[in-house]
C-alpha positions in Angstrom: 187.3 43.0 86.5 186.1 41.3 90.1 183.1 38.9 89.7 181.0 37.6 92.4 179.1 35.0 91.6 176.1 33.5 94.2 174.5 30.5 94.2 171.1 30.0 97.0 172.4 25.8 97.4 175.6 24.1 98.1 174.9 21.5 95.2 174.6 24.5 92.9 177.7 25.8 93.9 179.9 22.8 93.7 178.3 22.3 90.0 179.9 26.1 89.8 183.3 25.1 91.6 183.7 22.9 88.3 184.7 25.9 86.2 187.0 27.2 88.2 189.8 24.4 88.7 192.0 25.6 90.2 190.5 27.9 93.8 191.3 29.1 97.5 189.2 29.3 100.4 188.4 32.6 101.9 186.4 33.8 105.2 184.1 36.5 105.0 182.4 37.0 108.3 182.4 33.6 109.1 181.0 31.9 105.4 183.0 30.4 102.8 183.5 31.6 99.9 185.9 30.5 96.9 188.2 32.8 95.1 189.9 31.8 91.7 189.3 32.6 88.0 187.5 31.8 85.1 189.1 32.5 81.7 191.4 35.4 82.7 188.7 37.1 85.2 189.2 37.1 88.9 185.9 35.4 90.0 184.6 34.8 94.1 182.0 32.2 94.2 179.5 31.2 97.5 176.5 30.8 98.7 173.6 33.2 99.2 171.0 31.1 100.8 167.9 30.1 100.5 165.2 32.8 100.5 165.3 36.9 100.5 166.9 37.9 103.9 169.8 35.1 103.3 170.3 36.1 100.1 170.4 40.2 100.6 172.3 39.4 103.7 175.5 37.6 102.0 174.9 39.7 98.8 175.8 42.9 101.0 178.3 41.0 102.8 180.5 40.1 99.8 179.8 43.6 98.3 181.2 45.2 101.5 184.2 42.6 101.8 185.6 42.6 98.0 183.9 45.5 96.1 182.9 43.4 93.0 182.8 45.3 89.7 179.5 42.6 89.2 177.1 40.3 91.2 176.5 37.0 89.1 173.3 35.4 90.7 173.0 32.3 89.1 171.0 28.7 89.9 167.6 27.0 89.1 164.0 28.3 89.1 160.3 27.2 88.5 159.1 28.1 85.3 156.2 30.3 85.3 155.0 30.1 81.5 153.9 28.2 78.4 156.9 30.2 77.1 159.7 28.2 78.6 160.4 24.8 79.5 162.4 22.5 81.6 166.0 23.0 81.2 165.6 26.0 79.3 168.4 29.2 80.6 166.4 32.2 81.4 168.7 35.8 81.7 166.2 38.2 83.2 165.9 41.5 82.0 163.3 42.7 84.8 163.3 41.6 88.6 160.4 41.6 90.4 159.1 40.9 94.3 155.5 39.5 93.9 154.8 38.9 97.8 155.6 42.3 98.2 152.8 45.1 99.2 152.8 47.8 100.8 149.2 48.9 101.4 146.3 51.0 99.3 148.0 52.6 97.0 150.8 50.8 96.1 151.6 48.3 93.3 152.0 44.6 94.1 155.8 44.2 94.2 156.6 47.8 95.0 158.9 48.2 98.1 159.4 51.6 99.5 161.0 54.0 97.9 162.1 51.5 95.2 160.8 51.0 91.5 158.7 48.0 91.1 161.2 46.6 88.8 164.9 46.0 88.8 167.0 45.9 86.0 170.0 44.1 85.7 172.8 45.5 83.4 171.8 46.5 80.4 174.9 46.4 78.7 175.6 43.0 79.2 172.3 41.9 78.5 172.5 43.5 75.1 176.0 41.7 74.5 174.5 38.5 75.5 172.0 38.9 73.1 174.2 40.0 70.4 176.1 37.2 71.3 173.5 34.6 70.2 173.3 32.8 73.5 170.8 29.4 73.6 168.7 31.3 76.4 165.8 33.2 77.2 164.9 37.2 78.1 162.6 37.9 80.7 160.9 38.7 84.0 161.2 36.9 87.1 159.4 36.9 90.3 161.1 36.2 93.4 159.0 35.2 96.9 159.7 33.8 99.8 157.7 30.4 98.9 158.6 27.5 96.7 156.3 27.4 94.3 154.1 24.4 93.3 150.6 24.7 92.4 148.8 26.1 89.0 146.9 28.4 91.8 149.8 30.0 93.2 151.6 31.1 89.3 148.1 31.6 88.5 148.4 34.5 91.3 151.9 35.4 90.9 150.3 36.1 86.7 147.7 37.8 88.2 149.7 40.8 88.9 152.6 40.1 86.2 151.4 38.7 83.7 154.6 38.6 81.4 156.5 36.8 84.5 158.3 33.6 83.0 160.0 32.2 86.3 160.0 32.4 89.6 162.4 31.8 92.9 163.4 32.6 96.3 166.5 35.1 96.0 167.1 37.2 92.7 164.4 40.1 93.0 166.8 40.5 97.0 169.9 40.2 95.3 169.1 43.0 92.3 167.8 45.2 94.9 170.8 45.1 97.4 173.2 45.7 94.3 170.7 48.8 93.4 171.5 50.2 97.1 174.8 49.4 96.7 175.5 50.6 93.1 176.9 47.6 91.9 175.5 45.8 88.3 174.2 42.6 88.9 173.0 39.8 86.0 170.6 37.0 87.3 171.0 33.7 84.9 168.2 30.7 85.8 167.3 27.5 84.4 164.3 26.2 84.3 164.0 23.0 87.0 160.2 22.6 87.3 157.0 23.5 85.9 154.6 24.9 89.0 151.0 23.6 88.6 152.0 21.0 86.1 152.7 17.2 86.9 154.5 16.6 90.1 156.8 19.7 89.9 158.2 18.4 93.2 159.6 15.4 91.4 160.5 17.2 88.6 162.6 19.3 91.0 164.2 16.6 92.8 164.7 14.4 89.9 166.6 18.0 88.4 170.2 17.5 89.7 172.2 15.9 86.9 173.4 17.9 83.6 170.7 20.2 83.0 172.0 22.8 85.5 175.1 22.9 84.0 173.7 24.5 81.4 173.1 27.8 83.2 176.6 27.8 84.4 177.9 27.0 81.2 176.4 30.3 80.2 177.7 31.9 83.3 181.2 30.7 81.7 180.6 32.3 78.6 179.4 35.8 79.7 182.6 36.2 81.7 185.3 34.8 79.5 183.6 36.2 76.3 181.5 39.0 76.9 182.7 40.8 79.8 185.5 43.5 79.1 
């Protein structure tokens, strides 16, 4: 089995690097990306980007160059609910748009000719469960907007109410593996809290061991659960 694994920054990629000691450079269409293992499955690593276009632009691109059997999206996001906390590892079992609208008539987060939700791998997502992993199942919302104000989740609830994170990349990566036909998983932690405190600082002041966590989970899911 072929993993690729994306991460939107560099800082959550280097945090990624750490599981796979021992790694080679490759080019794909003028990006780097990293190609090693982890456990005893051939894993490339990189960088999506920032944002939807960036991240269903690389997301195609490393589909197209190395065929992945999965598409790991993994990294932080702003929790969007009572229901989860700081630090807390959400694996989402629905991906959604919410800046997305198409007119009268259509649902908020509906793009044309695609279902409002995308859903990751069921499979998996059943043996992660099984698996009694220290994480969360749920929907998140992706947007091209970070996230900060009680006004702006209180929107986002508006029109899913159930939604328990949002970001800038996951609802462009699912959908570019749904054109393409490859499964994808999308694994979050939790780095801020949107409309409470100074989730700005909270955000900034992230970037020491809690994000480890997600990718510690990442580890597990391919050298345990994965066939």
């Amino acid at each position: 089995m072929l993993v690729a694994i994306l991460a939107a920054m560099d800082k959550e990629l280097q945090l990624l690097l750490s599981l796979m000691p021992k790694h080679e450079k490759m080019d794909i269409d003028g990006s780097i990306y990293y190609k090693g293992k982890i456990g005893e499955k051939e894993v490339v690593a990189g960088k999506c980007g920032i944002g939807k276009v960036n991240a269903a632009l690389n997301t195609y691109r490393v589909i197209r160059e190395i065929n992945p059997d999965l598409v790991i999206n993994s990294g932080v996001a702003g929790g969007a609910s009572s229901k989860i906390r700081i630090g807390d590892v959400l694996v989402a079992d629905r991906i959604a748009y919410h800046d997305v609208w198409c007119g009268p008539g259509t649902e908020t987060g509906t793009a044309d000719g695609y279902p409002r939700f995308f859903v990751p791998d069921r499979k998996i997502m059943n043996k992660c469960k099984e698996a009694g992993m220290e994480c969360v199942f749920g929907l998140i919302c992706s947007g091209d907007r970070f996230i900060h104000t009680a006004g702006e989740v209180e929107e986002i609830r508006n029109a899913f109410p159930d939604v328990l994170a949002v970001d800038m990349e996951s609802a462009a990566i699912a959908h570019t593996c749904r054109m393409c036909g490859v499964p994808v998983l999308i694994i979050r932690v939790m780095s801020d809290t949107p409309g409470e405190g100074d989730n700005i600082s909270q955000y900034e002041n992230f970037w020491s061991d809690a994000p480890k966590k997600t990718f510690e989970c990442v580890e597990k899911i391919i050298e345990d659960i994965l066939e």
